[in-house]
C-alpha positions in Angstrom: 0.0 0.0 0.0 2.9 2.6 1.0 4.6 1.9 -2.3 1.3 2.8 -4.4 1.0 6.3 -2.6 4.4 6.8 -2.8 3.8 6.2 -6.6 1.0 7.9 -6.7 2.8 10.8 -4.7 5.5 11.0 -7.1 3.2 11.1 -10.5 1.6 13.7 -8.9 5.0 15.7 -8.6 6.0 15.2 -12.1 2.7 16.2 -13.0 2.3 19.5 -11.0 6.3 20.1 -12.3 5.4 19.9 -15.9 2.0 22.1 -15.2 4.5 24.4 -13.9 6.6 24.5 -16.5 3.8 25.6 -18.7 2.4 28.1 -17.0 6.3 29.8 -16.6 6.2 29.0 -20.5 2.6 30.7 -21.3 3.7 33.9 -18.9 6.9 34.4 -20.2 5.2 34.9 -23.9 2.7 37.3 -21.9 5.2 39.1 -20.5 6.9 39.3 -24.0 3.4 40.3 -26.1 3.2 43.1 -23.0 6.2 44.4 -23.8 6.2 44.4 -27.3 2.6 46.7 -27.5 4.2 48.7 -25.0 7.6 49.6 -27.3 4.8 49.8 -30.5 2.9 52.4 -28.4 6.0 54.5 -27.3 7.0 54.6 -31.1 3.6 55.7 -32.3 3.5 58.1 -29.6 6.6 59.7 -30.5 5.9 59.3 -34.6 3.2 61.9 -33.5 4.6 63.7 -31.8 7.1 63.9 -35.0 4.6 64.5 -37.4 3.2 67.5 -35.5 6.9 69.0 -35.8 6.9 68.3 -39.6 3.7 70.2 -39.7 4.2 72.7 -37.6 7.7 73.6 -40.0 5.8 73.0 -42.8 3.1 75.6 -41.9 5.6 78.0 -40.0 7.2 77.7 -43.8 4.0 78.6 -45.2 3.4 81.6 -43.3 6.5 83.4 -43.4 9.0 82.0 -41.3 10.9 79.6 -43.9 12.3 76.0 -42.0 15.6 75.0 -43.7 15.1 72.6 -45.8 17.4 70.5 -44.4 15.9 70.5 -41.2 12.3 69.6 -42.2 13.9 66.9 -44.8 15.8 65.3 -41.5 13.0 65.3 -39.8 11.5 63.5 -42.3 14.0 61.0 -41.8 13.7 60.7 -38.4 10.0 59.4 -39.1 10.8 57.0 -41.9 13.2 55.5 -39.5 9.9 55.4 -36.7 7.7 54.1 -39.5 10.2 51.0 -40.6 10.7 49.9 -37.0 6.5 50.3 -36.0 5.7 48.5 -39.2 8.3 45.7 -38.1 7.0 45.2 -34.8 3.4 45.3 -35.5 4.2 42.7 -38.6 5.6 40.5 -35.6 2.8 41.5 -33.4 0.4 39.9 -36.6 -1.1 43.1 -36.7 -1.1 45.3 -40.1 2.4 47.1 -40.8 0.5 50.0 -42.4 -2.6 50.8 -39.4 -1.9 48.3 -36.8 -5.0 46.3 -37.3 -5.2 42.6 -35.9 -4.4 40.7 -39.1 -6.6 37.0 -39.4 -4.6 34.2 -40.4 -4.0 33.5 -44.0 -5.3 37.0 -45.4 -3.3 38.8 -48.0 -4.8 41.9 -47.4 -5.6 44.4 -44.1 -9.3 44.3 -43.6 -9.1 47.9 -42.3 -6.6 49.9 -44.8 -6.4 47.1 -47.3 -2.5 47.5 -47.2 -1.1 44.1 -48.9 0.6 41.8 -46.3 
């Protein structure tokens, strides 16, 4: 009888080890989804708050008070560079590189901006 619970006892162990394991597993990918949006919604924060510079040189430009053109065309830069990394992480996110939209398996096109995947 002792030797059946202590079977029982150590099937139970391994069991409750390899639940463990999973649940680390499944929160560890959490933890990584979490951190991902988070970095996609810093860079969209700051690409807006980059394009509201661009416009705001573009209109001071229009107005009377000329921006280099160097500076507005760096600026421009500076946001290509935002877009290429936001579209990367939101293509890894499976969302839409273009609008961020949650992308369904096996479409070739966004349901929302109908950007080609």
């Amino acid at each position: 009888m002792d030797e059946k619970l202590n079977e029982l006892l150590r099937t139970v162990r391994r069991n409750a080890a390899g639940a463990a394991c999973g649940v680390c597993r499944k929160t560890e990918e959490l933890v990584s989804a979490v951190r991902l949006r988070q970095r996609i919604a810093e860079l969209e924060r700051e690409e807006a708050a980059r394009l509201a510079e661009a416009g705001r040189m573009v209109y001071a430009t229009h107005t009377g008070t000329p921006t280099p053109t160097e500076a507005l065309l760096e600026k421009l830069r500076e946001i290509d560079v935002l877009k290429a990394e936001l579209a990367s992480l939101r293509r890894e996110d499976g969302r839409c590189a273009a609008c961020g939209a949650v992308i369904p398996e096996g479409d070739r096109f966004c349901r929302a901006c109908g950007h080609r995947l």
